[in-house]
C-alpha positions as CSV (number, residue, x, y, z in Angstrom):
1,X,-22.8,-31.9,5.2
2,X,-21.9,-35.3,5.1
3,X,-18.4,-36.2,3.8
4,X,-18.4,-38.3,0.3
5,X,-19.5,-37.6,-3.3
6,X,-21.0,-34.4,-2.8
7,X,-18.3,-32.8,-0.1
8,X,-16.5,-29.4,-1.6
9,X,-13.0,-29.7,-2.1
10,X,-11.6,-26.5,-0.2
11,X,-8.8,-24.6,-1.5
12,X,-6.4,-22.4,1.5
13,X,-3.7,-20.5,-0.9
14,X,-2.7,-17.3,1.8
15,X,-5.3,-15.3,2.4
16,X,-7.9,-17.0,-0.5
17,X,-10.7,-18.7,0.8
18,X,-11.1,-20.7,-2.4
19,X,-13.9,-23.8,-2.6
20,X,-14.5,-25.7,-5.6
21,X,-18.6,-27.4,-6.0
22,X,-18.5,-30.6,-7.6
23,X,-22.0,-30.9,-8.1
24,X,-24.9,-29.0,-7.7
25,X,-26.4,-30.0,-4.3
26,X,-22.6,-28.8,-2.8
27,X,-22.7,-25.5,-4.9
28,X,-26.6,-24.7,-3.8
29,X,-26.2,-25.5,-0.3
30,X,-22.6,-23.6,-0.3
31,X,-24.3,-20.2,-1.4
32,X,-27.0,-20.4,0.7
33,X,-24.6,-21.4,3.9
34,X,-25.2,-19.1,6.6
35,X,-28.4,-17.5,5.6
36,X,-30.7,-19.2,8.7
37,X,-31.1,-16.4,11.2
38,X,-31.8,-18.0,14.8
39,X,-33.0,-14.5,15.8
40,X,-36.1,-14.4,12.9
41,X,-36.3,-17.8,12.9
42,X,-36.0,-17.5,8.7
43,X,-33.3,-17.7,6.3
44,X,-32.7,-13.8,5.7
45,X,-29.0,-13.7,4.4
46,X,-26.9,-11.4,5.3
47,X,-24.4,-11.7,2.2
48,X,-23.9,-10.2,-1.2
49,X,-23.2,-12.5,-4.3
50,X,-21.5,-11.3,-7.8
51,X,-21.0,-14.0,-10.5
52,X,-17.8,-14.0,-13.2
53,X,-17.6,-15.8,-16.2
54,X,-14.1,-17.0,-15.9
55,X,-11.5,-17.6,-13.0
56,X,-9.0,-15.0,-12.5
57,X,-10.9,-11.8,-13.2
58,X,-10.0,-8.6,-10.9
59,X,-11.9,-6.5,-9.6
60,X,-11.4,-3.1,-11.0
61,X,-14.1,-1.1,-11.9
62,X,-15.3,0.1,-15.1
63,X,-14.1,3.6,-13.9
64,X,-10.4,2.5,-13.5
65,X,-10.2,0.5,-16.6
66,X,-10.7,3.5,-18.9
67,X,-7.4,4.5,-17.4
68,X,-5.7,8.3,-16.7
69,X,-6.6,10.0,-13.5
70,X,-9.9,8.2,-12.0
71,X,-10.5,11.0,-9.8
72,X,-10.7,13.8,-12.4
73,X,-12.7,11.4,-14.5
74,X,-15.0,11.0,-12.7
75,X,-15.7,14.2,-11.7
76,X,-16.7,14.8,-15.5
77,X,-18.6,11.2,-16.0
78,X,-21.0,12.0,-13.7
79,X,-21.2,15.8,-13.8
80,X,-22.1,15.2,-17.6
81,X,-24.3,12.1,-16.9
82,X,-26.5,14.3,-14.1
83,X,-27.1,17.2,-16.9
84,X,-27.6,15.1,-20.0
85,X,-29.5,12.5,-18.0
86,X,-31.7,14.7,-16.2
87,X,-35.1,13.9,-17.6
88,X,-34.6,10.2,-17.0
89,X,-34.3,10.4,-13.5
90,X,-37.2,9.9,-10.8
91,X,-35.3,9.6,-7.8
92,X,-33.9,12.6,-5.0
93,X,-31.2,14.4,-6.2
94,X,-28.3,13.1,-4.0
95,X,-24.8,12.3,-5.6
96,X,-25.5,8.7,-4.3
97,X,-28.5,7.6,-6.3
98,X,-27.2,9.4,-9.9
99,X,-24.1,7.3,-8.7
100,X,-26.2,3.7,-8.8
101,X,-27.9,5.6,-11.6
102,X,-24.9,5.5,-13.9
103,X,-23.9,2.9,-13.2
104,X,-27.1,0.6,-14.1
105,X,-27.1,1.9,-17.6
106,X,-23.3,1.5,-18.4
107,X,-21.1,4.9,-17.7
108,X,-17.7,3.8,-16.0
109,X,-18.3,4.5,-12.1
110,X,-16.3,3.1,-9.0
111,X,-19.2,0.8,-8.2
112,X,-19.1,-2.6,-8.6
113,X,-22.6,-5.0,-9.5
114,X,-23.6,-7.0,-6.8
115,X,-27.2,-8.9,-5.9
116,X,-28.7,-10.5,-3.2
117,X,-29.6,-13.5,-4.8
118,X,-27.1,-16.5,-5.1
119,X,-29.1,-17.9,-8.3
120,X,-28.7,-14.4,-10.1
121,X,-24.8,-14.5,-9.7
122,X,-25.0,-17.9,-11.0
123,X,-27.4,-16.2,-14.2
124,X,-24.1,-14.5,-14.3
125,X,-21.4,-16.7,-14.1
126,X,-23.2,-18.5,-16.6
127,X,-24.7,-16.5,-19.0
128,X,-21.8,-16.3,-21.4
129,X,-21.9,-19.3,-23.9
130,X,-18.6,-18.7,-25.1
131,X,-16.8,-19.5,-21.4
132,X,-18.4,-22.5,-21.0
133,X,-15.6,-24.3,-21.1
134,X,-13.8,-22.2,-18.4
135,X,-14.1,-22.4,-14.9
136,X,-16.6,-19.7,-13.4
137,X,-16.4,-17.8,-9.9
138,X,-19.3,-16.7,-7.5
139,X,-17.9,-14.3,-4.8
140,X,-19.9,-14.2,-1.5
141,X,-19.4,-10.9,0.8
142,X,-20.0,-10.9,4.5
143,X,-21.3,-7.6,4.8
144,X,-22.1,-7.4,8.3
145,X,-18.1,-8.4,8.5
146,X,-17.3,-5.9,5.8
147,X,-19.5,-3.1,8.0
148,X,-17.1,-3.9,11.1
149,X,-14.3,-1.9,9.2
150,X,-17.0,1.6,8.6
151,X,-15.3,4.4,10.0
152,X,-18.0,5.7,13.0
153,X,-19.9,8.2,11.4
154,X,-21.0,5.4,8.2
155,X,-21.1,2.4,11.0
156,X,-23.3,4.7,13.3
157,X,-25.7,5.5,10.3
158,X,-26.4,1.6,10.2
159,X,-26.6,1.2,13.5
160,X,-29.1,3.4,14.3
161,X,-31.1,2.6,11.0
162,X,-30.9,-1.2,11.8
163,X,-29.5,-2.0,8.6
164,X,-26.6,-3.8,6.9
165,X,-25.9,-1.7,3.9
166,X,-26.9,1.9,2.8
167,X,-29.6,3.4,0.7
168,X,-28.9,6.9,-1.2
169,X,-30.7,9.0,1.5
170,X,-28.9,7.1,4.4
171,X,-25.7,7.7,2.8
172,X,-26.5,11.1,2.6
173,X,-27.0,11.5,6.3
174,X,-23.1,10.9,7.0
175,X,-21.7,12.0,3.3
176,X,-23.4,14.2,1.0
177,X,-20.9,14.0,-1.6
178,X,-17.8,11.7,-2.9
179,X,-15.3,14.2,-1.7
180,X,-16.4,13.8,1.7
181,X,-15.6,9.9,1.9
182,X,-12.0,9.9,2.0
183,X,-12.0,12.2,4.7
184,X,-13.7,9.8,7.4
185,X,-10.6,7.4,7.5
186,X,-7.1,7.4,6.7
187,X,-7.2,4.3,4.4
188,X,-9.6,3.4,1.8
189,X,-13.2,1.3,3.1
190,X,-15.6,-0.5,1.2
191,X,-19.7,0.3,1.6
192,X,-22.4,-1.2,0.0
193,X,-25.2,0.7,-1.5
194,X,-28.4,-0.7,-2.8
195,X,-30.0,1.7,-5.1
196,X,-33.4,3.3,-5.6
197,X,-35.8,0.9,-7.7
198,X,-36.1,3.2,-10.7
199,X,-36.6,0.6,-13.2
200,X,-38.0,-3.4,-13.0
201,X,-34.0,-4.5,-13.9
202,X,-32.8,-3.1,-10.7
203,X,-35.7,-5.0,-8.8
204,X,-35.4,-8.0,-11.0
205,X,-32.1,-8.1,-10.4
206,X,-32.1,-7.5,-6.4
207,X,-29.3,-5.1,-7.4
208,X,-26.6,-3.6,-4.8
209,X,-23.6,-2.2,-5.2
210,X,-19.8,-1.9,-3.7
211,X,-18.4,1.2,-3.6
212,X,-15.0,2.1,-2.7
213,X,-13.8,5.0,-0.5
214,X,-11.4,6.7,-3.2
215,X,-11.7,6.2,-6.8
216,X,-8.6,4.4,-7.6
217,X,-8.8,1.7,-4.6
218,X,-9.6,-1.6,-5.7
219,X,-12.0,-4.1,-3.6
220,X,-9.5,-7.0,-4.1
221,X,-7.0,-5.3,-2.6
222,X,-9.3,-4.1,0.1
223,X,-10.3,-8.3,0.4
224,X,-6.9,-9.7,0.1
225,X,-6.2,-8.6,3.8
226,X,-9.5,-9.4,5.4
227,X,-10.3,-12.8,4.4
228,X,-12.6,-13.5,7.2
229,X,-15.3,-11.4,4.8
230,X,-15.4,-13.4,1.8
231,X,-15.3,-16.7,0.2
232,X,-14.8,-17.6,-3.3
233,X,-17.1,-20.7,-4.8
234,X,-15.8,-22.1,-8.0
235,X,-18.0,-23.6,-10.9
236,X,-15.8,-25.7,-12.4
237,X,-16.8,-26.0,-16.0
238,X,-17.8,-29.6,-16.4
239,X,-20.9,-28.4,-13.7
240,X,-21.4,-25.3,-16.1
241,X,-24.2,-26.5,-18.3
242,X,-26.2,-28.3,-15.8
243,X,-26.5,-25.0,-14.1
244,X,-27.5,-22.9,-16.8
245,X,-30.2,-25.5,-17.2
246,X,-31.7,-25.6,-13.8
247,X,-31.7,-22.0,-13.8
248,X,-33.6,-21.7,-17.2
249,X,-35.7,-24.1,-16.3
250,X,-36.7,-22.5,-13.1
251,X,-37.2,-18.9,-15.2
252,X,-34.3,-17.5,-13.9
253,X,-33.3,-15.9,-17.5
254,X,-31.9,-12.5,-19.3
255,X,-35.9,-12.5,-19.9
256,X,-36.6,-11.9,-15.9
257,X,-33.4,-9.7,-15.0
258,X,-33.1,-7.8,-18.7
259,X,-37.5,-7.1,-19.2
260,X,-38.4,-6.0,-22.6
261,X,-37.3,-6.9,-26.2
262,X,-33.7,-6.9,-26.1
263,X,-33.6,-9.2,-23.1
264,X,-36.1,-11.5,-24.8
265,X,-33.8,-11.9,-27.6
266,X,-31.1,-12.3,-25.6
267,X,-32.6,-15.2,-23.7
268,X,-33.8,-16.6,-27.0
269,X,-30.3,-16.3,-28.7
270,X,-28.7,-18.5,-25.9
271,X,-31.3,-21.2,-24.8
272,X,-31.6,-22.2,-28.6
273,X,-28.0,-21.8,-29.6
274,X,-26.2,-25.8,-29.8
275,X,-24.1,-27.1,-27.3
């Protein structure tokens, strides 16, 4: 990248790797940094992406936030979800997929939303009309980085699958249940599961998911002392609208990632509501 007009303005505050995209060349070409594999002889990245509306968000997950004793909670969330929720599901019957399961259609869970597409976070980080005038975040995860911290029998599982993050089935192979995470290292990991393709949202979406060790431990505290596996690329909100417009007009819209009515009318509510 040449330096001048379009050159991000980097940010080093302790262990934050902050940069702020001035424009849109610097922003596309800082999302997609990395992604050319000399191996392949493609672009094939090897990073997950999650978009937030405003600066300054955490990270906890929807589980934490309804407060009390995550643990025990969700020990009834998803016991109640996999016996109420039973005819809905298509998949195999490990804790892993009703996990990414719940999750996709709302109930608090220790997962986080993630994609592999740089252009959906952005669909994220700028979706929300109302925080236009705030400054937005897109998060990038190294996860063959984050996959370097696995304890052995999860790193091994990879390894000998040739993969980067897990499926439910390859999960299964090392942990068949949530109880069994915490006991394969004394302090809390991070893995990245990328559920079954149950519904055209989940493949629309080129969903994946972070999920913690333990229940209560939070992935920006897991972050905050590894920052060699993450960057933080700020949208500052003057660039806001010119990015919801290139990604609307290249039919990247609540009407791809949400199909049917209700994200038609989402769409529809926002791309004709005034500036």
């Amino acid at each position: 990248m040449h330096a001048g007009a379009g050159m991000p303005e980097a940010v080093n505050t302790g262990a934050e790797r902050v940069i702020v995209a001035r424009d849109w060349r610097t922003l596309d070409e800082l999302l997609f940094e990395g992604a050319w594999n000399p191996e392949l002889r493609r672009f094939r990245s090897e990073r997950a992406f999650r978009g937030v509306v405003r600066q300054g968000l955490d990270f906890r997950t929807g589980l934490v936030r309804l407060g009390g004793d995550p643990a025990s909670k969700e020990r009834h969330l998803l016991r109640n979800f996999r016996k109420y929720a039973r005819r809905s599901f298509v998949g195999d019957d490990s804790v892993w997929n009703w996990l990414a399961l719940a999750q996709h259609h709302g109930l608090p869970t220790r997962l986080l939303d993630w994609t592999y597409s740089p252009y959906i976070a952005l669909h994220f980080a700028t979706a929300d009309l109302d925080a236009m005038n705030e400054d937005a975040d897109v998060w990038t995860i190294d996860l063959r980085r984050v996959n370097r911290a696995l304890p052995p029998p999860l790193s091994d599982s990879l390894a000998s699958e040739g993969s980067f993050v897990f499926t439910g089935d390859l999960l299964s192979s090392a942990a068949g249940s949530l109880g069994d995470l915490p006991g394969l290292a004394e302090q809390p990991f991070v893995l990245f599961l990328e559920p079954p393709a149950l519904t055209e949202r989940i493949v629309n979406q080129a969903a994946l998911f972070s999920l913690m060790s333990t229940p209560d431990a939070r992935l920006d505290d897991w972050l905050a002392g590894r920052p060699d596996t993450w960057r933080r690329v700020v949208v500052p909100a003057a660039l806001k609208w010119e990015v919801r417009d290139r990604l609307d007009q290249i039919n990247l819209t609540e009407r791809v990632l949400f199909p049917g009515l209700d994200g038609l009318t989402r769409w529809l509510a926002r791309y004709y509501r005034e500036r």
